[in-house]
Each structure stands twice: as structure tokens, then as C-alpha cells.
Residue, then its C-alpha position, 0 to 999 in steps of 0.5 A: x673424331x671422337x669424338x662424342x666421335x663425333x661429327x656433322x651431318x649433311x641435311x640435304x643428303x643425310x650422310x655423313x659430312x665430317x665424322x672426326x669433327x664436332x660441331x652441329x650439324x649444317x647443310x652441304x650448300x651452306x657449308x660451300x657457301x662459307x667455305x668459300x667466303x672464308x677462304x676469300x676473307x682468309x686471304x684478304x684479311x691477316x687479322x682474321x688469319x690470326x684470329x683463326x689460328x688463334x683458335x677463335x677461343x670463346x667465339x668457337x664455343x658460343x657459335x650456334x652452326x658449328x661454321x667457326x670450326x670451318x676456319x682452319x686453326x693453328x692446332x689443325x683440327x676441326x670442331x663439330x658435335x652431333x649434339x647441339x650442345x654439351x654441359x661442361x663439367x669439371x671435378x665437382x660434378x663429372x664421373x666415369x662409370x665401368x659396368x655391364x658384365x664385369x665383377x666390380x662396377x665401379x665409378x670414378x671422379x676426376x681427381x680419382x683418374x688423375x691419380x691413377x698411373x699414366x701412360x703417354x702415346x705420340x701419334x698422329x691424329x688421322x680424321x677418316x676425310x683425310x686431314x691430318x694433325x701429327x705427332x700429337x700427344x695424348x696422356x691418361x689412363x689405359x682403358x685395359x687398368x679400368x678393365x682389369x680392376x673391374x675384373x672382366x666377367x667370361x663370355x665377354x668381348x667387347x666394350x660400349x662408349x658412352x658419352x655425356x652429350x648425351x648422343x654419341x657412342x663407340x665401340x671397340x672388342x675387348x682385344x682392341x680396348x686393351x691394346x697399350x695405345x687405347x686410354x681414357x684420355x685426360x691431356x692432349x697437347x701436353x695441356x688438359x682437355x678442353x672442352x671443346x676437344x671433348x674435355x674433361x675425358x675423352x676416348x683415345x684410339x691412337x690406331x683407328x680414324x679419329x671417330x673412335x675417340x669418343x669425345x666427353x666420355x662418360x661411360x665402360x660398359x662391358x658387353x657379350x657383343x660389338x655394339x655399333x655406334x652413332x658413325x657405324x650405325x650411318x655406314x662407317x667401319x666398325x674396325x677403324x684401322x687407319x690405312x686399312x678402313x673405310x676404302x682409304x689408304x692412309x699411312x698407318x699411325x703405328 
């Protein structure tokens, strides 16, 4: 993205840099500066190749600037975060919560959404700046089952994200957020989130720009109205849809 989104922000002109990757935030001359002496190390060097496709593991995650997820991986997706940095969390201590206008407020655990029915959606990750990871796997639990145990309360319509960075929020009306191929993400990749993408639960939109999925989601709340969120509030769509959003033409993920 998501996630969350969810992205980087150039300091020399405060726009938004990359808002589908995840990483701390560094400025437009210095992000040419490395792009350009990793593509010339990339070429001079298989070992770095290798490790580049490799992930870079423990290295991305310690890496203060972000500039690791800068080097193109395997998997084909980047890795930023508007946060400077994010606990990780795991089944002792992580919960998601749904409240605002519904009948039950409810929290769950980790171990509890594993146990609830899955759904499996396989599309294409679309990022908004145009790069693009196809026909990627998401499995968790429909937004639309947390919903309706919740009991959604009248004069709602629309739903707010919230994530354990602390910083990052998302938005979707409440038609969107019960369509079959909106989750609460627990398995991409036919593996466990990690962290880094935004693991132990994240937001998954499969139809809209990948700053919709909220990474390391932490929160449902329901609400009367569209609340913005950290990308929209910086100029991007509300309604996301790839192809139809962001003056962009894409092909469709649906």
C-alpha cells in the first residue's frame, strides 16, 4: 500500500513520494541519489542481486531510512511506513477491535480470527505509482462476517481503519467494506503476514490501489460518514478503484 497504506513522503516538496509502500519517509534527491548507485551496484554485483531478491530479511527490518525497500526483491513489492517505527506483535498481546455505531462492540485476538471461516481472494497487487505484483494470494476473514456480528446500527455508511502504527488510517462506505473481496487479512502469499507487510493483520482491498489495504490493522469503526485517511487527507482518491482513480488507467484487478 496499506497499508498502514501506508507510504513515503518527499521532504523537499511535502507530496506524496510512494503511497502503496511502507517505510520512513526520505527526500526526493536523496532517493535518486541511491536509486542510482543501486542500480549501478545491482548490475556490477550478483551477490547483491541475490541478496536483494532475497529480501534482504533482518536487514530491511533494522534499516532506519526506508532506502532498503528501494532495491527491487523477489516478491516485487516495496516497503515504507509513514511511522518511524512499529511494534511487532503476535498472539499474546495483539487485538482487533470493532465499535462506533454498531450493537455489539466486540474485540478479538489473534488465535480468535484464525478460527473464524476463511475466504481466499487471488489478484493482482496494483500500487497507485504504477508497479505491480500479480496474482498474489490473500487469505482472512471478510470485513462484511465482523460486521454482521457486530450488528451494524441505521444511519450508518461508512467504515474507519485504524492501525497499531499508530498513524496510519483508511476509509471505505459500508457497501465497499462488505464486498466478498474486502478482508481482514491474515495470509498473503499462502504464508502468515509478516511484519513488514504489515503482519499479524492488515486491511485487504483487492479492487482499489494498494494504499487501501491498511497495513497493521488494528481497528473497525463504524461511522455515520467517510472519514479521510493519512493518503486522502494528502490529495489522493477516496474511492480507490484501480483503473478508474487517481487520473490513472490501469487495467482493472477484477
Amino acid at each position: 500500500m496499506s497499508t498502514s497504506t501506508d507510504s513515503d513522503t518527499d521532504r523537499d516538496t511535502g507530496q506524496p513520494e510512494d503511497p502503496d509502500g511502507h517505510g520512513t519517509p526520505v527526500g526526493r534527491r536523496l532517493v535518486l541519489a541511491m536509486a542510482g548507485l543501486g542500480a549501478l551496484g545491482l548490475a556490477a554485483s550478483p551477490w547483491l542481486r541475490r541478496a536483494a531478491e532475497a529480501g534482504l530479511g533482518a536487514a530491511a527490518g533494522r534499516d532506519p531510512t526506508g532506502l532498503t525497500g528501494l532495491l527491487p526483491n523477489g516478491g516485487g513489492f516495496r516497503y515504507y511506513s509513514v511511522a518511524s517505527s512499529v511494534p511487532e506483535l503476535g498472539p499474546a498481546d495483539y487485538r482487533l477491535t470493532v465499535d462506533g455505531l454498531v450493537e455489539r462492540p466486540a474485540s478479538y485476538g489473534l488465535d480468535e480470527l484464525r478460527g473464524m471461516p476463511q475466504a481466499r481472494v487471488v489478484r493482482d497487487v496494483q500500487c497507485v505509482t504504477g508497479w505491480r505484483v500479480p496474482a498474489t494470494p490473500f487469505e482472512g476473514v471478510p470485513v462484511r462476517r465482523l460486521l454482521d456480528a457486530a450488528g451494524v446500527l441505521p444511519g450508518a455508511r461508512a467504515i474507519r481503519f485504524g492501525c497499531f502504527d499508530g498513524t496510519y488510517t483508511e476509509s471505505l462506505t459500508l457497501s465497499q467494506a462488505r464486498r466478498e473481496d474486502v478482508m481482514v487479512a491474515l495470509r498473503m502469499q499462502d504464508r502468515p503476514l509478516s511484519h513488514r507487510h504489515g503482519g499479524p493483520v492488515r486491511l485487504y482491498v483487492a479492487p482499489m490501489y494498494f494504499y487501501k489495504s491498511a497495513k497493521w490493522l488494528s481497528s473497525i469503526t463504524v461511522t455515520r460518514d467517510v472519514e479521510p485517511g493519512y493518503w486522502e487527507e494528502l490529495g489522493y482518491d477516496v474511492d480507490a478503484w484501480v483503473g478508474k482513480s487517481n487520473g490513472r488507467d490501469d487495467a482493472p484487478t477484477v
